[in-house]
VOPAGU-2260 file (C-alpha; in pm, 1 decimal, decimal comma):
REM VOPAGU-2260
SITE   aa  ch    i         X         Y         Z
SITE  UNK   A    0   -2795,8     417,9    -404,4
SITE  UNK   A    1   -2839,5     234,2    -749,7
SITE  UNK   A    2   -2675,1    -122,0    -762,1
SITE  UNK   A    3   -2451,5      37,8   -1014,1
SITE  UNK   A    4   -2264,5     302,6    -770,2
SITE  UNK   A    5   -2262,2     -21,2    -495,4
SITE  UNK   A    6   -1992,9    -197,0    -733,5
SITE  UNK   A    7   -1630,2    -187,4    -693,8
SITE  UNK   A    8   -1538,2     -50,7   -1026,1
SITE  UNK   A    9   -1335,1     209,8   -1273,4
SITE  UNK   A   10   -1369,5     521,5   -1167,1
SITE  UNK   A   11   -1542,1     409,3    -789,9
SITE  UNK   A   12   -1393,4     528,2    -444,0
SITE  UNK   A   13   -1398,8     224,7    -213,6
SITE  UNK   A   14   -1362,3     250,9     112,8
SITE  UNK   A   15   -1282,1     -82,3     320,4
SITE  UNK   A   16   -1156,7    -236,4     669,8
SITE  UNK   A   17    -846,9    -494,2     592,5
SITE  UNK   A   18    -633,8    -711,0     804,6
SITE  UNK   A   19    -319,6    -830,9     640,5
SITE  UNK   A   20    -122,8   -1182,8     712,0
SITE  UNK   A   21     160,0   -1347,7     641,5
SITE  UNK   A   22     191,9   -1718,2     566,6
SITE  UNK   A   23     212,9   -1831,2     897,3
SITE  UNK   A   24    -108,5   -1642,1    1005,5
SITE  UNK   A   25      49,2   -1353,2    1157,1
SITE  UNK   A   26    -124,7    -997,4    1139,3
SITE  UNK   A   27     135,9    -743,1     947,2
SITE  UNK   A   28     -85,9    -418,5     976,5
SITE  UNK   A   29    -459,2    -403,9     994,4
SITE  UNK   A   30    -719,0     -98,4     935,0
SITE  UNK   A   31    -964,6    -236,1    1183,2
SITE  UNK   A   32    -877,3     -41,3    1492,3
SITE  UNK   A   33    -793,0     306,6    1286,3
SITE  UNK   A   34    -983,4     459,5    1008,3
SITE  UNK   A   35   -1096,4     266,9     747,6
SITE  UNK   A   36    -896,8     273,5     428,6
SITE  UNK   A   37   -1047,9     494,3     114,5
SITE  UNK   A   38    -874,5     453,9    -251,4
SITE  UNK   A   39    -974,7     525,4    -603,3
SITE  UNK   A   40   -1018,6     191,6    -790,5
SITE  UNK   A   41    -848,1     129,8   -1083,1
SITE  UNK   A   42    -518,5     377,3   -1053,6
SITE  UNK   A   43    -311,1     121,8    -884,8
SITE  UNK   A   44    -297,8     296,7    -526,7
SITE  UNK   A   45    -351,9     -76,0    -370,4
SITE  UNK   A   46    -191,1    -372,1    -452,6
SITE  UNK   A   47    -296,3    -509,7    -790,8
SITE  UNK   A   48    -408,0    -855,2    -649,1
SITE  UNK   A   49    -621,0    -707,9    -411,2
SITE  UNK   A   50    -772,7    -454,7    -628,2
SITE  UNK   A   51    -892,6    -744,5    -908,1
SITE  UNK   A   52   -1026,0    -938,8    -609,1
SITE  UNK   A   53   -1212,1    -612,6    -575,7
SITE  UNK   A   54   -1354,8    -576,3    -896,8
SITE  UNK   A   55   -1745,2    -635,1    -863,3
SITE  UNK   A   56   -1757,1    -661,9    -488,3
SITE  UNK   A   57   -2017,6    -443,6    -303,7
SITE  UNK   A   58   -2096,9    -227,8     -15,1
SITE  UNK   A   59   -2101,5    -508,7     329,3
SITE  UNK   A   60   -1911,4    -752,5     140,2
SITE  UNK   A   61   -1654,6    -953,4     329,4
SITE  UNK   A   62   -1431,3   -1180,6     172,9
SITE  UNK   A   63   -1046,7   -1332,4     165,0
SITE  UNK   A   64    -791,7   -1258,1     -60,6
SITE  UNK   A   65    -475,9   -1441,9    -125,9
SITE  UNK   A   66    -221,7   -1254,4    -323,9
SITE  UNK   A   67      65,8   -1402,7    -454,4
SITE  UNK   A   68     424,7   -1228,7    -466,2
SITE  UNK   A   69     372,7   -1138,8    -830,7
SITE  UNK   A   70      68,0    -968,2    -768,6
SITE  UNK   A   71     149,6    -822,2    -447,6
SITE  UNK   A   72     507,2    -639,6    -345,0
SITE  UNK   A   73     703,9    -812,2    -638,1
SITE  UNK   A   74     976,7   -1085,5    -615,5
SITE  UNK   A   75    1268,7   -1023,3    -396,5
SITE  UNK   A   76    1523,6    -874,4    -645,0
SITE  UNK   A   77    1879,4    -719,7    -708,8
SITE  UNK   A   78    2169,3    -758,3    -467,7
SITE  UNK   A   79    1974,3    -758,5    -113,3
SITE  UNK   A   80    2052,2    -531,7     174,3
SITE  UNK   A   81    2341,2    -244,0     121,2
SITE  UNK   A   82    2548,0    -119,7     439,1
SITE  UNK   A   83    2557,7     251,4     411,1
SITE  UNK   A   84    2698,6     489,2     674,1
SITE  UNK   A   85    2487,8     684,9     909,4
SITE  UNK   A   86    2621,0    1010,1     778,2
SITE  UNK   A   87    2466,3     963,1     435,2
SITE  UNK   A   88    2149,7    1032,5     614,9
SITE  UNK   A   89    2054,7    1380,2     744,7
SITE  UNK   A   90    2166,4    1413,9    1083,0
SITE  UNK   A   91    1823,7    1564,1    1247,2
SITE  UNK   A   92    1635,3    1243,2    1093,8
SITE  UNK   A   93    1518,1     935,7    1326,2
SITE  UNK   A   94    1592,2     701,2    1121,8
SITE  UNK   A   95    1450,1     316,8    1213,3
SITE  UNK   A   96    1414,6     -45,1    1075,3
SITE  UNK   A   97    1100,7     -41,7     833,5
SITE  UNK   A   98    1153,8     322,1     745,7
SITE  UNK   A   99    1122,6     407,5     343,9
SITE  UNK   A  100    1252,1     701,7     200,2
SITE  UNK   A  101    1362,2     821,5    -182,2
SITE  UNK   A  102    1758,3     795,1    -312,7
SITE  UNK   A  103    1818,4    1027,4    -597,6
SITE  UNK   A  104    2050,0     787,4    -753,4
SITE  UNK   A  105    2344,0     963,1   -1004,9
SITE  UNK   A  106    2098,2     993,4   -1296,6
SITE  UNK   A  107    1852,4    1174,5   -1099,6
SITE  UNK   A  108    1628,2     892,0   -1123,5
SITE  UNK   A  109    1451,2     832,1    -767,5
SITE  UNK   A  110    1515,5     510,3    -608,8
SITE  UNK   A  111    1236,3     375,2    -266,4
SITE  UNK   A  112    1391,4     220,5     -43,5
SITE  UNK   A  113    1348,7      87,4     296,2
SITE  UNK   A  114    1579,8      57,5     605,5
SITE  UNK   A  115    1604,7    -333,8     697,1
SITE  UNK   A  116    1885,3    -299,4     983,0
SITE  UNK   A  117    2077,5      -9,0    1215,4
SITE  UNK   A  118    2373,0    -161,6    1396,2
SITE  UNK   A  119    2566,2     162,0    1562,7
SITE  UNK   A  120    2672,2     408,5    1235,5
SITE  UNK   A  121    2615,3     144,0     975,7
SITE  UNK   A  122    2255,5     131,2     800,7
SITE  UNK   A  123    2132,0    -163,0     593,5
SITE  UNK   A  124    1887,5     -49,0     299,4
SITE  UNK   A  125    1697,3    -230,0      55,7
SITE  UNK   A  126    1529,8    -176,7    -294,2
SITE  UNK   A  127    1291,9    -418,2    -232,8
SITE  UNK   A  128     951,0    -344,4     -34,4
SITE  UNK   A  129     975,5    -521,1     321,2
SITE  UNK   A  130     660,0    -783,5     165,3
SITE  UNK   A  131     830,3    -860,7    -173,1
SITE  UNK   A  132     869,8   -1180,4    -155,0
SITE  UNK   A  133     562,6   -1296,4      66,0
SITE  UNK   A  134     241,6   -1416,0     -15,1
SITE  UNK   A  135      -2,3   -1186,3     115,0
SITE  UNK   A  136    -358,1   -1322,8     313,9
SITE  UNK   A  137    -656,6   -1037,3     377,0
SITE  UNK   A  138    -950,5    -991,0     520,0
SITE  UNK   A  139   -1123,4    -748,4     339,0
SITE  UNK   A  140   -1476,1    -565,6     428,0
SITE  UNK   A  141   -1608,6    -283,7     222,7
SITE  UNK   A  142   -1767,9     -35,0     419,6
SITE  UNK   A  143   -1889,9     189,4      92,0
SITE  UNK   A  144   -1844,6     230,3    -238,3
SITE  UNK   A  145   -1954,1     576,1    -454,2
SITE  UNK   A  146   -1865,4     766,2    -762,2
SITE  UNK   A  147   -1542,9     957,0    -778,1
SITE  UNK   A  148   -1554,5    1297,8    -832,1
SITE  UNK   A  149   -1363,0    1463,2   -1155,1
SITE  UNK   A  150   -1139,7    1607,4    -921,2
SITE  UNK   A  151   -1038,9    1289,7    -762,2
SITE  UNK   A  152    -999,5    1095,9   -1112,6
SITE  UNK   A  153    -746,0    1390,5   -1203,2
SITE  UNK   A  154    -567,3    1389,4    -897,6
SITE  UNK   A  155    -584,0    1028,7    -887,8
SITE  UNK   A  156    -665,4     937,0    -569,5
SITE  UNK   A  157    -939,4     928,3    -291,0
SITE  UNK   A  158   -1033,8    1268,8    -147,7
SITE  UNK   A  159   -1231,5    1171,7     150,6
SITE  UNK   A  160   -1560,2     980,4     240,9
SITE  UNK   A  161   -1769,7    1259,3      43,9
SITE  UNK   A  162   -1459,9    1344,1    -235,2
SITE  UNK   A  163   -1375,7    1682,7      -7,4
SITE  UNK   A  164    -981,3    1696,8     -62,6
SITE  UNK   A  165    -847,5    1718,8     305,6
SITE  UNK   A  166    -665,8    1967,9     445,9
């Protein structure tokens, strides 16, 4: 593999271990005991601080990453939490705290948002990402780095480890 295809750049699928924290140390989600996580560098399918302190790196690199609010899940914004009722939800749906789902609000504009609290039929939801807010800490290792195919750069996104679309 030429040093070129090694670099995390435009156009590269990157493929990499991460462990995220918050500020007071504790892991939110990690990769390192599941799959590995492949995305196609420079679409914005990761965070944007993490994917400029990804810019460069190479295959076996390890490193820390510190991404502020701004760079990460965005600011906390708008009014906070909304109580909605349980029926606005389909009935055959488990619905439970961290959950995200779309809104079609009365525009037909789609709205994410997440579900921050269920006490009996009332349901809290949020428009902000459960991170916004928080300063995010990983641990980053890339296990590989190779072209994208042309398929993957018009779909956007990662394929696979080899750019086979999975089905």
């Amino acid at each position: 593999m030429s040093e070129e295809t090694s670099v995390v750049s435009e156009g590269k699928v990157v493929v990499f271990h991460y462990t995220l924290k918050n500020d007071e140390g504790e892991t939110i989600e990690s990769s390192r005991d599941a799959q590995p996580l492949p995305y196609l560098h420079g679409v914005g399918q990761i965070v944007p601080g993490l994917e400029k302190k990804m810019e460069g790196k190479g295959e076996g690199d390890t490193f820390d990453v510190e991404v502020a609010p701004s760079e990460g899940y965005g600011e906390v914004q708008g009014p906070g939490p909304q109580q909605v009722d349980r029926t606005e939800f389909p009935e055959d749906v488990d619905l439970y705290e961290g959950m995200a789902f779309t809104a079609e609000a009365e525009d037909g504009t789609h709205l994410p948002l997440w579900i921050t609290d269920i006490e009996g039929d009332q349901v809290s939801v949020d428009s902000n990402h459960p991170l916004a807010g928080e300063t995010l800490h990983f641990d980053v290792e890339i296990i590989s780095v190779r072209d994208a195919t042309d398929e993957e750069i018009q779909h956007g996104h990662a394929h696979g480890p080899e750019g086979q679309q999975a089905h």
